[in-house]
C-alpha positions as CSV (number, residue, x, y, z in Angstrom):
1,X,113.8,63.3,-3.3
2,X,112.3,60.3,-4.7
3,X,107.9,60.7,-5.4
4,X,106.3,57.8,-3.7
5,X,104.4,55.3,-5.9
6,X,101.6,54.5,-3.8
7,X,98.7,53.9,-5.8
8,X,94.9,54.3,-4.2
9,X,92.8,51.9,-5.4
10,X,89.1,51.9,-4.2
11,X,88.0,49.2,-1.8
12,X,85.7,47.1,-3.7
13,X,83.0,45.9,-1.3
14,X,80.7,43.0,-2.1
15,X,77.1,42.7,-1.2
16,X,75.7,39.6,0.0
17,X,73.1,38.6,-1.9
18,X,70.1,38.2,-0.2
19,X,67.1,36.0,-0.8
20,X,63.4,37.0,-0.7
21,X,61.9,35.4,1.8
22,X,59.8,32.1,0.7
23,X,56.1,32.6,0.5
24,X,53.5,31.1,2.1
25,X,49.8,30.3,1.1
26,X,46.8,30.5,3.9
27,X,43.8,28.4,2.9
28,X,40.4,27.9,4.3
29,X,39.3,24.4,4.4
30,X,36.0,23.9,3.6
31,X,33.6,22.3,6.8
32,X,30.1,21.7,7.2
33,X,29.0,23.1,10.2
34,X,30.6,26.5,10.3
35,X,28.1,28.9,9.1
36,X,28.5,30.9,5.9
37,X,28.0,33.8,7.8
38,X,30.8,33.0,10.1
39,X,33.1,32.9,8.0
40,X,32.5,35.6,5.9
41,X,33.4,37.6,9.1
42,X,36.3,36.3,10.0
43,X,37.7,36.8,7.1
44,X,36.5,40.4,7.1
45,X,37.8,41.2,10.7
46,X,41.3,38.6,10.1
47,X,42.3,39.3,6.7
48,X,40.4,42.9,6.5
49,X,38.4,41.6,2.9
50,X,35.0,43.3,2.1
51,X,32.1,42.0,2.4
52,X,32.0,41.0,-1.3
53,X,35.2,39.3,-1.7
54,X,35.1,37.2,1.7
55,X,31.4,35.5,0.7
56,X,33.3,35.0,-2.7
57,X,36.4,33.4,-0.8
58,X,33.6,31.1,1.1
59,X,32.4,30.0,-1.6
60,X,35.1,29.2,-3.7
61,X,36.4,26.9,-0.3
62,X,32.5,25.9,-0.1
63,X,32.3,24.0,-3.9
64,X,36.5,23.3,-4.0
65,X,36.8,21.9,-0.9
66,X,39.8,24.6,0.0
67,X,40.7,28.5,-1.3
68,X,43.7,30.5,-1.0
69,X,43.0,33.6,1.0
70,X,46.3,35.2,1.0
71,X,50.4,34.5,0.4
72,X,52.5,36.2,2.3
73,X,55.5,36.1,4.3
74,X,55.8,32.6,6.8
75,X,55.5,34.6,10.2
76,X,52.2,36.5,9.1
77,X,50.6,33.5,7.2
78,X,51.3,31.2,10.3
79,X,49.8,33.9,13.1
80,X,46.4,35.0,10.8
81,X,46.2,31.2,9.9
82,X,45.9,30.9,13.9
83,X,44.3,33.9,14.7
84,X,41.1,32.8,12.1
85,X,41.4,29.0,13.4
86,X,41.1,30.2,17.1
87,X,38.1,32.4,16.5
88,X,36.6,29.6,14.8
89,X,37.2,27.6,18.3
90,X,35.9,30.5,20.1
91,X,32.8,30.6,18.8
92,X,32.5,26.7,18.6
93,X,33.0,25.9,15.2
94,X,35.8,23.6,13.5
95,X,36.7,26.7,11.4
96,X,40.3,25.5,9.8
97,X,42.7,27.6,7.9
98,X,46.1,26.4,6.9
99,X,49.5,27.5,5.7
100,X,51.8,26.4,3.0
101,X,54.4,27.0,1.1
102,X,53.9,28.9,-2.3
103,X,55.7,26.9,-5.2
């Protein structure tokens, strides 16, 4: 009887590679008529900063003109971005934030 010759080889898979997802910025833009105040809490109760490092986000967007709060992934920027705007228009104020992509 003859041996058969079959030869295993091992399956070679390939991953796909997969890309991070982009980045996006959400800035405050700066306004004169929402209080400091204001805006110190939002970004407390939105983007869950102290007390400390929100009046220091205020007034970097107060003497700049705009500030950075956070980059994250597109889907999160975009809803806090709206979630900060609309308690801005809640309260009355023309409260703005934002979103961008990171470069």
């Amino acid at each position: 009887m003859a041996e058969n010759d079959t030869g295993l080889k091992p399956k070679t898979t390939t991953k796909p590679k997969l890309e991070r997802p982009k980045l996006y910025k959400v800035i405050l833009v700066n306004d004169d008529y929402t209080p400091r105040e204001f805006v110190i809490m939002v970004l407390k109760a939105v983007f869950h900063m102290s007390e400390e490092t929100g009046y220091r986000m205020m007034l970097t967007a107060h003497k700049m003109g705009v500030c950075v709060i956070v980059v994250c992934a597109r889907d999160i920027a975009e809803s806090k971005a709206k979630e900060a705007t609309d308690l801005g228009k809640e309260a009355g104020f023309p409260l703005m934030f934002t979103t961008e992509p990171e470069e």
